[in-house]
DSSP file (Angstrom, degrees, kcal/mol; ACC not computed):
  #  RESIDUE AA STRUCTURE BP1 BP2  ACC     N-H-->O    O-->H-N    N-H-->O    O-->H-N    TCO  KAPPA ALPHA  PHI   PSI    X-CA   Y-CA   Z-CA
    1    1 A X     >        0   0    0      0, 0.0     4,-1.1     0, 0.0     5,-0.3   0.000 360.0 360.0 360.0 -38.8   27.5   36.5   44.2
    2    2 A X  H  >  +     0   0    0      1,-0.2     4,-2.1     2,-0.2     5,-0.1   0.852 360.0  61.3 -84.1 -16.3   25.6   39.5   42.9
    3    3 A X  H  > S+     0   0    0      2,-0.2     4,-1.9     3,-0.1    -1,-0.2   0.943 113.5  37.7 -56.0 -46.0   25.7   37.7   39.2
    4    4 A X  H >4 S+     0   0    0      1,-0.2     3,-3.1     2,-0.2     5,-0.3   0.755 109.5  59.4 -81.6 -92.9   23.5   34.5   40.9
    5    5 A X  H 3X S+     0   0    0     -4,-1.1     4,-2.9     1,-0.3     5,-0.3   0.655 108.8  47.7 -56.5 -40.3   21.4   36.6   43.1
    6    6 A X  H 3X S+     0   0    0     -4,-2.1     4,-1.0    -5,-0.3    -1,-0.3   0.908 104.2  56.0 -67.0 -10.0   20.2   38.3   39.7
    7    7 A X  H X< S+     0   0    0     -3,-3.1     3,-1.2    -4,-1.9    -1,-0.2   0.985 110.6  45.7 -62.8 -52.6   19.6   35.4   38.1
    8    8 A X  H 34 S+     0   0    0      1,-0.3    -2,-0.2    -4,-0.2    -1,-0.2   0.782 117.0  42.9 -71.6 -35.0   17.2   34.4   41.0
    9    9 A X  H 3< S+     0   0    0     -4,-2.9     2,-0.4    -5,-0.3    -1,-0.3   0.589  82.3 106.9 -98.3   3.9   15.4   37.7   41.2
   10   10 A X  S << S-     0   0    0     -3,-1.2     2,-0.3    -4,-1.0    -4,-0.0  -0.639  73.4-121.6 -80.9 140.4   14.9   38.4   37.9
   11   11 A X        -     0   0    0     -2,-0.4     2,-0.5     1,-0.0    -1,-0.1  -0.608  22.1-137.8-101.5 126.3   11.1   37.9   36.8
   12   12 A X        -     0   0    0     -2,-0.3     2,-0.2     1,-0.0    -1,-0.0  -0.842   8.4-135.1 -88.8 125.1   10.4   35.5   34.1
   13   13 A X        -     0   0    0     -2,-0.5     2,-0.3     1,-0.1    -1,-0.0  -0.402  29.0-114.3 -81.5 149.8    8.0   36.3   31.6
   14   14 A X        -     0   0    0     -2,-0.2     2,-0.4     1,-0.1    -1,-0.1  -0.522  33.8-103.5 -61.7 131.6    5.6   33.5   30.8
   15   15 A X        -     0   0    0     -2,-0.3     3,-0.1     1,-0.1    -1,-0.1  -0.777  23.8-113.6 -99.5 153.4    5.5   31.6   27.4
   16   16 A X        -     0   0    0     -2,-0.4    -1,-0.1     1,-0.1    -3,-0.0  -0.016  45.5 -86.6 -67.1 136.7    3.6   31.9   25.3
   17   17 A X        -     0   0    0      1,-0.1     2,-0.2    47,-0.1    47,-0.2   0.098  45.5-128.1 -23.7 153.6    1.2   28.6   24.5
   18   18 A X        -     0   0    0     45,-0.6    -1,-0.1     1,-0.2     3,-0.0  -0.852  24.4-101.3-111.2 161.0    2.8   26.0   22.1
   19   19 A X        -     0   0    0     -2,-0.2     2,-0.6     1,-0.1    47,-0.2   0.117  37.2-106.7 -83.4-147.3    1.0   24.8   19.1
   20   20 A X     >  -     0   0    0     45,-0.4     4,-1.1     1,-0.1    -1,-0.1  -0.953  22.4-156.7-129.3 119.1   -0.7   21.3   19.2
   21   21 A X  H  > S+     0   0    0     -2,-0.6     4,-1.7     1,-0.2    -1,-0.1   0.557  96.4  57.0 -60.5 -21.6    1.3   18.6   17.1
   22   22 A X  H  > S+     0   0    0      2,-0.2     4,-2.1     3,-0.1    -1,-0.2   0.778 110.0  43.7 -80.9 -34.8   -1.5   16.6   16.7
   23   23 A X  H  > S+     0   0    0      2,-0.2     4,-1.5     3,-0.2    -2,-0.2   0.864 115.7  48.5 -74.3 -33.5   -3.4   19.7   15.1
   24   24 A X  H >X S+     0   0    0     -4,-1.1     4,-2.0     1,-0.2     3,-1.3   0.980 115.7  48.6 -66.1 -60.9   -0.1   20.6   13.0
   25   25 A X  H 3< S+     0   0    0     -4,-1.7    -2,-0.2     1,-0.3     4,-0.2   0.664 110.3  48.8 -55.5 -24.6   -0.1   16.7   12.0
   26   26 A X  H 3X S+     0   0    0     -4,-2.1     4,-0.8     1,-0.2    -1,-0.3   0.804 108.5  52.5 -87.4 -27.9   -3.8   16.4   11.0
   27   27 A X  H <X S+     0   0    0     -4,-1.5     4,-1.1    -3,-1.3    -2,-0.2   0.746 106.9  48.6 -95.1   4.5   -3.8   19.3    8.8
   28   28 A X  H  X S+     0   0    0     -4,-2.0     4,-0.9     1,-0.2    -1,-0.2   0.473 111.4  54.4 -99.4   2.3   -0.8   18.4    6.6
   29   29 A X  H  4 S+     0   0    0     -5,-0.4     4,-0.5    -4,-0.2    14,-0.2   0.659 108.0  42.2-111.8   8.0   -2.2   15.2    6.1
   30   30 A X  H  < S+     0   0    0     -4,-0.8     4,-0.5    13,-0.2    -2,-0.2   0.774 113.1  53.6 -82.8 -37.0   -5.4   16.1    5.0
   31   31 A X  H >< S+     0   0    0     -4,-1.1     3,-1.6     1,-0.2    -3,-0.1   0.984 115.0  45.6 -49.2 -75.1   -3.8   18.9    2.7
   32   32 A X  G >< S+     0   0    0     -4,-0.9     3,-2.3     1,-0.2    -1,-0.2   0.762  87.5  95.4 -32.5 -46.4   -1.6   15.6    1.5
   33   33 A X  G >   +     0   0    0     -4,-0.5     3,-2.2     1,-0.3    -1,-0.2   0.658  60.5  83.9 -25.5 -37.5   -4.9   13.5    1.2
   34   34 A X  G <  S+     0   0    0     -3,-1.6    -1,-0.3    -4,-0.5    -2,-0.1   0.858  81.4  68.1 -41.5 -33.5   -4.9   14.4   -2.4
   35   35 A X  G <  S-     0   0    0     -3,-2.3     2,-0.4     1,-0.2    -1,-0.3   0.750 121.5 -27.8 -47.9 -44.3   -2.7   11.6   -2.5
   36   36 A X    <   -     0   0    0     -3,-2.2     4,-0.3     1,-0.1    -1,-0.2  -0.956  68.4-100.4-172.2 146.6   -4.8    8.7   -1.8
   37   37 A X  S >> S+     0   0    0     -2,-0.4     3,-3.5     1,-0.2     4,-1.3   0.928 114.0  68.3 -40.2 -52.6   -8.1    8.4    0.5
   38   38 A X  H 3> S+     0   0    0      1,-0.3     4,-4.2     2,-0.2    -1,-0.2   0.975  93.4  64.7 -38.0 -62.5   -6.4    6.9    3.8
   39   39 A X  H 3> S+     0   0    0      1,-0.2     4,-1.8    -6,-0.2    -6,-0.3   0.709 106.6  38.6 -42.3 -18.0   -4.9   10.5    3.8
   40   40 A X  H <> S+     0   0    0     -3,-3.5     4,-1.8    -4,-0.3    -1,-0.2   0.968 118.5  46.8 -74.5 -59.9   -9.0   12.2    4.4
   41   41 A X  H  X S+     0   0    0     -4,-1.3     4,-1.5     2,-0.3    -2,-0.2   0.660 111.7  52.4 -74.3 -27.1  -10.0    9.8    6.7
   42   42 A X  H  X S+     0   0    0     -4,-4.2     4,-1.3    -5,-0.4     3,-0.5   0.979 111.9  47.9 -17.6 -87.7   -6.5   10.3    8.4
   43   43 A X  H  X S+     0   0    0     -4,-1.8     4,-1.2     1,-0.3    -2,-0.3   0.538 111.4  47.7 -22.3 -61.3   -7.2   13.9    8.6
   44   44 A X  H  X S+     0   0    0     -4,-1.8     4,-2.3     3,-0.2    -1,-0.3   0.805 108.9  49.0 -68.7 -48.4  -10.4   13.5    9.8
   45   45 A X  H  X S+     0   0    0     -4,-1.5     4,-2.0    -3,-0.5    -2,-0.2   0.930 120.2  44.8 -77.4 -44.7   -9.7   10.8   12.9
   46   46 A X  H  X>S+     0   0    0     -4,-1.3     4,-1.9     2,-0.2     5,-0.6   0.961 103.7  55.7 -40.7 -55.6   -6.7   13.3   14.0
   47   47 A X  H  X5S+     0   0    0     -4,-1.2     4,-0.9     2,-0.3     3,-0.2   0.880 114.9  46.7 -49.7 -53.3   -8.6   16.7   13.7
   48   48 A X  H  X5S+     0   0    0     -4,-2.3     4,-1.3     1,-0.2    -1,-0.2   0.868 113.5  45.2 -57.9 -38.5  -11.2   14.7   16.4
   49   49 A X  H  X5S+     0   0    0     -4,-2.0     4,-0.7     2,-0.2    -2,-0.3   0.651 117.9  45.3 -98.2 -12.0   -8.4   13.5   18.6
   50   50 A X  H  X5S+     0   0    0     -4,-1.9     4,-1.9    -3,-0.2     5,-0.4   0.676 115.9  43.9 -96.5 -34.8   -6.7   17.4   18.3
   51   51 A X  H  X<S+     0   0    0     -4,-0.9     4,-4.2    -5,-0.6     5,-0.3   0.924 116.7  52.0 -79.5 -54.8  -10.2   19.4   19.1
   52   52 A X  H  X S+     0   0    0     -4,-1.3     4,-0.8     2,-0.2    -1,-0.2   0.641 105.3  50.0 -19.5 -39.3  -10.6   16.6   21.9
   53   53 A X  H  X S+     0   0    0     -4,-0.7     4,-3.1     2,-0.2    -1,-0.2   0.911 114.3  51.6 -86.7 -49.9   -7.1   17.2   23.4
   54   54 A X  H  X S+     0   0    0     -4,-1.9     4,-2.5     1,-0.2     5,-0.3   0.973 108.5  47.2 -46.6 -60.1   -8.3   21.2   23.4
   55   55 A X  H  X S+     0   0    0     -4,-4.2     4,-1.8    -5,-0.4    -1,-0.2   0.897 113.0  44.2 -58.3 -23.3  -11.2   20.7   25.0
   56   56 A X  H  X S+     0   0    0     -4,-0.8     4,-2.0    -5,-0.3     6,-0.2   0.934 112.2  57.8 -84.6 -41.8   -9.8   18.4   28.0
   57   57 A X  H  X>S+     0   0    0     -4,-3.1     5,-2.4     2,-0.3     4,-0.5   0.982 110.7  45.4 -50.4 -58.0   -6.4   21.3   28.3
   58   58 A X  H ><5S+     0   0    0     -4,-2.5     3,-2.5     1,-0.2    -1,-0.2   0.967 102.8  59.2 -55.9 -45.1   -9.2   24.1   29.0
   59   59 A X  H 3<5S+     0   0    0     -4,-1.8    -2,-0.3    -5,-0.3    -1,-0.2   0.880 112.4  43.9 -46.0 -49.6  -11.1   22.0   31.4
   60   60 A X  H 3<5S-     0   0    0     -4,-2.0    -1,-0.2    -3,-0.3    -2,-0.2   0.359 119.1-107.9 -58.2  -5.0   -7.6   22.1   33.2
   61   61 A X  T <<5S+     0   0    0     -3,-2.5     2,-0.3    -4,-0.5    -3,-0.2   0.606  80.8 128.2  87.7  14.6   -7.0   25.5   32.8
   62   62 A X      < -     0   0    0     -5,-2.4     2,-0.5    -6,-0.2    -1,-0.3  -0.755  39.2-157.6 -89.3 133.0   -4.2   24.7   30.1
   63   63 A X        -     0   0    0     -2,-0.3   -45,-0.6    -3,-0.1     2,-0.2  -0.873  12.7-176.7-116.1 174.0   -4.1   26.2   26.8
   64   64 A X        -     0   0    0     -2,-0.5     3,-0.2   -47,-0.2   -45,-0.1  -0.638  22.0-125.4-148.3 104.1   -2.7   25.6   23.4
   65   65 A X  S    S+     0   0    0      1,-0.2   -45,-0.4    -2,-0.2   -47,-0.1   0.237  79.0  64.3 -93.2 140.6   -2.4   27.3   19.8
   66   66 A X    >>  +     0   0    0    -47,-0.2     3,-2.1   -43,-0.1     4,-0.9   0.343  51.4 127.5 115.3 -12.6   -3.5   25.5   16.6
   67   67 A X  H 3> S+     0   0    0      1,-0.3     4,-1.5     2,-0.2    -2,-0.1   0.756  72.2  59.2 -33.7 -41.1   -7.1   25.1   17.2
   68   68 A X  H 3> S+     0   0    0      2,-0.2     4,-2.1     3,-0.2    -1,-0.3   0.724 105.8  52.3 -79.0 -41.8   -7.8   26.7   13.8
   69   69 A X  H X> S+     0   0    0     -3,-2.1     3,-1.8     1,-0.3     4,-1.4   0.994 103.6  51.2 -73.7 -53.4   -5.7   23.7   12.0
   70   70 A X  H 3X S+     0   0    0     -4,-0.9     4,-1.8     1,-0.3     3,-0.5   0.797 118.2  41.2 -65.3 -42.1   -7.3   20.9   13.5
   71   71 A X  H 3X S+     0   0    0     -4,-1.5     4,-2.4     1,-0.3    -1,-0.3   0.850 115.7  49.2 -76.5 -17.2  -10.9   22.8   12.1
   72   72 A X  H <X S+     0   0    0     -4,-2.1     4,-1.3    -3,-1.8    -2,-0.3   0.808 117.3  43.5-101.0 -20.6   -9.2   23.9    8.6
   73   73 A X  H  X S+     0   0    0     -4,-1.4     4,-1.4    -3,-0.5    -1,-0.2   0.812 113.6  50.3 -94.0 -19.7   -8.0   19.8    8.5
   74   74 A X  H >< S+     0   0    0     -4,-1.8     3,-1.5    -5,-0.4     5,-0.3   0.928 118.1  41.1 -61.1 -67.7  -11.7   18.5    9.8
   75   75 A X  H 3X S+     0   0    0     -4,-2.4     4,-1.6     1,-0.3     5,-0.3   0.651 114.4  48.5 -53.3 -34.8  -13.2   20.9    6.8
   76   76 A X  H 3< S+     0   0    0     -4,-1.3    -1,-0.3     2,-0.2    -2,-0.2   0.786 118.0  44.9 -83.2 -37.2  -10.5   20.0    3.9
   77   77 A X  T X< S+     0   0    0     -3,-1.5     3,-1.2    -4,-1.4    -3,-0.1   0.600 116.7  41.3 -66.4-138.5  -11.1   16.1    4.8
   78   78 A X  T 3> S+     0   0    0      1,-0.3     4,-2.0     2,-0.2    -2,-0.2   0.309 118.9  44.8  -7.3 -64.9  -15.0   16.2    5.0
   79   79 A X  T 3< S+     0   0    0     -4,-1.6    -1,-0.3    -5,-0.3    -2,-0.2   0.805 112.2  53.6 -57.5 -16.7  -15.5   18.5    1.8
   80   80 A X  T <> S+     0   0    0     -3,-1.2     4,-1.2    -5,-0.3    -1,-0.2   0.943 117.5  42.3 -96.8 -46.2  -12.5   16.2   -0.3
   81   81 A X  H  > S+     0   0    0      2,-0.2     4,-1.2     3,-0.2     2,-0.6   0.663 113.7  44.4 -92.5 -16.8  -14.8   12.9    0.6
   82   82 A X  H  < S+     0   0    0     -4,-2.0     2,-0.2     2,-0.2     0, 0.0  -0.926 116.1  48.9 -44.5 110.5  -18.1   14.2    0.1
   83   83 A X  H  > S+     0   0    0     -2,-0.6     4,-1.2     0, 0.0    -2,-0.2  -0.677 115.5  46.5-172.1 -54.6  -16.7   15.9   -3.6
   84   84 A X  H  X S+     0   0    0     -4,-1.2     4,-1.9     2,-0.3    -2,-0.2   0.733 110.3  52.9 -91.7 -35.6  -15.0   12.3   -4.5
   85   85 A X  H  X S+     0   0    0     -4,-1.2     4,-1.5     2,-0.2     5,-0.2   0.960 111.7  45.3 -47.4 -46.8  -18.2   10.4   -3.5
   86   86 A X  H  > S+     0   0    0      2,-0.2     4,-2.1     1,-0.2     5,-0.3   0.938 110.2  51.8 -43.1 -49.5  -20.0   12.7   -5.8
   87   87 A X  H  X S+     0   0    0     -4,-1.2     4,-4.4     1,-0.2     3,-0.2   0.968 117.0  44.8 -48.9 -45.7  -17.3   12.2   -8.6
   88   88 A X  H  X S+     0   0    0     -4,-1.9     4,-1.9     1,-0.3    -1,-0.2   0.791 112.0  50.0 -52.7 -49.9  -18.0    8.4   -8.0
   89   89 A X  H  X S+     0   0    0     -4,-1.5     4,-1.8    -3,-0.3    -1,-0.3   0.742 112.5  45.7 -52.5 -44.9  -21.5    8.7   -8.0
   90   90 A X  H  X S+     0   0    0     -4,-2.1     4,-1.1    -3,-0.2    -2,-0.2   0.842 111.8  50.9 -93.8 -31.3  -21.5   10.6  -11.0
   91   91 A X  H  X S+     0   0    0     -4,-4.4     4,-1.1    -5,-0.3     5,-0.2   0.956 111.5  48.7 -50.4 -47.8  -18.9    8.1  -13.0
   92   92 A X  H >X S+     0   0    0     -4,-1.9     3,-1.5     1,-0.3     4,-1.4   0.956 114.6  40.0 -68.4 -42.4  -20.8    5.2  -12.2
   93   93 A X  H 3X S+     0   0    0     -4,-1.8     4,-2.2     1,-0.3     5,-0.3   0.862 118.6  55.5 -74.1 -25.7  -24.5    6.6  -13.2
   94   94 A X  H 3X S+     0   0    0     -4,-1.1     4,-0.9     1,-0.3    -1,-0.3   0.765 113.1  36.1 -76.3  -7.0  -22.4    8.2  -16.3
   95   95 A X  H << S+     0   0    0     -3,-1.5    -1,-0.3    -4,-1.1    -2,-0.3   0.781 113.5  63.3-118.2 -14.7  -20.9    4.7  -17.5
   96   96 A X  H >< S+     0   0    0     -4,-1.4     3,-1.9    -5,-0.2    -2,-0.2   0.930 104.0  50.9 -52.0 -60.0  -24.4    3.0  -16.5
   97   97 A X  H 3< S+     0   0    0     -4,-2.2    -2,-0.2     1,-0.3    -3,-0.1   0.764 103.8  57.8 -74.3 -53.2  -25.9    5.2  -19.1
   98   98 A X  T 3< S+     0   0    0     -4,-0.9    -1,-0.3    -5,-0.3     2,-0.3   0.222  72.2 109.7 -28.6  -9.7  -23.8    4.3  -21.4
   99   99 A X  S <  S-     0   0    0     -3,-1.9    -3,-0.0     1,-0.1     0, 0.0  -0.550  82.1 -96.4 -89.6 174.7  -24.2    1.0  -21.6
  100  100 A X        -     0   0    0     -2,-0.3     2,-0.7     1,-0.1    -1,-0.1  -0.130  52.8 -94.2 -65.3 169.4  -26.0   -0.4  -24.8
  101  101 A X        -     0   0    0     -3,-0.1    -1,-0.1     3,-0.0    -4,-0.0  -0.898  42.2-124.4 -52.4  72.5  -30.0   -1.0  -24.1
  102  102 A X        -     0   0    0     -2,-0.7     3,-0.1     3,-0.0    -3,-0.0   0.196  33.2 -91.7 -52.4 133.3  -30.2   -4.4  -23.2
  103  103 A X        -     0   0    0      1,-0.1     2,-0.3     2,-0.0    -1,-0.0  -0.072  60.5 -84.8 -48.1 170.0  -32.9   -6.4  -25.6
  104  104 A X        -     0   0    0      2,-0.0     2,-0.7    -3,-0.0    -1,-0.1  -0.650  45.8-138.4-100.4 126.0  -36.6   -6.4  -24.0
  105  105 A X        -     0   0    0     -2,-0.3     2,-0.7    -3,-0.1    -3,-0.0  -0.842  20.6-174.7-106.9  95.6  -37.2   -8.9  -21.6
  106  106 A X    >>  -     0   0    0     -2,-0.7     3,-2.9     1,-0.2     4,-0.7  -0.744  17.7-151.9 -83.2  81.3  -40.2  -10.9  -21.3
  107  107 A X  G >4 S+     0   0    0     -2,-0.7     3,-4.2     1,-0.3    -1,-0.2   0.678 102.6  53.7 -20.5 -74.3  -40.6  -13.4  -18.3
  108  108 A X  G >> S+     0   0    0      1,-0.3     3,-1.3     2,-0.2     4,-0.5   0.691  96.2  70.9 -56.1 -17.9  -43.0  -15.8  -20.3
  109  109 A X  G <4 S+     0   0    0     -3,-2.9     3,-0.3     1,-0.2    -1,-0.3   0.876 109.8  34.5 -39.7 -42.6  -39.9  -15.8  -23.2
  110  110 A X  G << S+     0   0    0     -3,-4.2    -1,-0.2    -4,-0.7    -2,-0.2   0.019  95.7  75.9-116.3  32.9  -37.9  -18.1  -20.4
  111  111 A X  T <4 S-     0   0    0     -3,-1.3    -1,-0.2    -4,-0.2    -2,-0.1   0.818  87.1-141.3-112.3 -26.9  -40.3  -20.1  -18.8
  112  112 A X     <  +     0   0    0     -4,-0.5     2,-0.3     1,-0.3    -3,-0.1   0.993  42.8 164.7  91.3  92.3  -40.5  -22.5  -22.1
  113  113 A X        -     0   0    0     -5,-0.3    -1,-0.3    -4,-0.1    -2,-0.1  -0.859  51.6 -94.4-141.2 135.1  -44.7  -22.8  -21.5
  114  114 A X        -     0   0    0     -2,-0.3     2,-0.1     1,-0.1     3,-0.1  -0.286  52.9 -95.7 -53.5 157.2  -46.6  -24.1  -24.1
  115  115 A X        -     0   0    0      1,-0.1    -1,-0.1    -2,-0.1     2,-0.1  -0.367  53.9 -90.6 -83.6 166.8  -48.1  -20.9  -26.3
  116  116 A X              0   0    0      1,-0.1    -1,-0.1    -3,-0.1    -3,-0.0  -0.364 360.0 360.0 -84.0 150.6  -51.9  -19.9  -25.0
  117  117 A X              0   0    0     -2,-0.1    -1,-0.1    -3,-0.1    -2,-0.0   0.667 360.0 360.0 -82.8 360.0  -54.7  -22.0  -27.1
């Protein structure tokens, strides 16, 4: 009897917040992203649905741990697609430049108009 009554009176310490799976899940797939694009744009539409889930938990008085991943997967995403549009950007104009000159083009050449008296 005195074994259950301690159980019952013994004070439980609280635990401590857990972290946010959605926040774990967004930043190891932006990390991954290197892998293929889907993986940024992943990253990015999680990392909004994980800072989203934090803000509605405080409004309830709830918390949760991980905040910090969900910003470190927004930045790694945003910064990886903005980097690889510049690479893109900077292939195309570089292989544009490259191309031979193209001969000099004169409209009246192709209109096949008698020549001017």
């Amino acid at each position: 009897m005195s074994l259950f009554l301690h159980e019952i009176t013994e004070i439980s310490e609280p635990k401590p917040p857990r972290f946010s799976a959605l926040a774990i899940v967004s930043l190891v797939i932006a990390v991954t992203g290197f892998l293929n694009i889907v993986g940024f744009v992943a990253g990015i539409v999680l990392g909004h649905a994980a800072l989203i889930r934090f803000r509605l938990l405080r409004h309830r008085g709830m918390t949760m741990r991980g905040r910090w991943m969900a910003i470190t997967a927004l930045w790694v995403s945003y910064v990886a697609l903005i980097v690889g549009a510049l690479a893109l950007l900077l292939l195309l104009v570089s292989a544009y430049m490259a191309l031979q000159e193209p001969p000099p083009f004169h409209w009246r050449d192709h209109l096949h108009l008698p020549p001017l008296p």
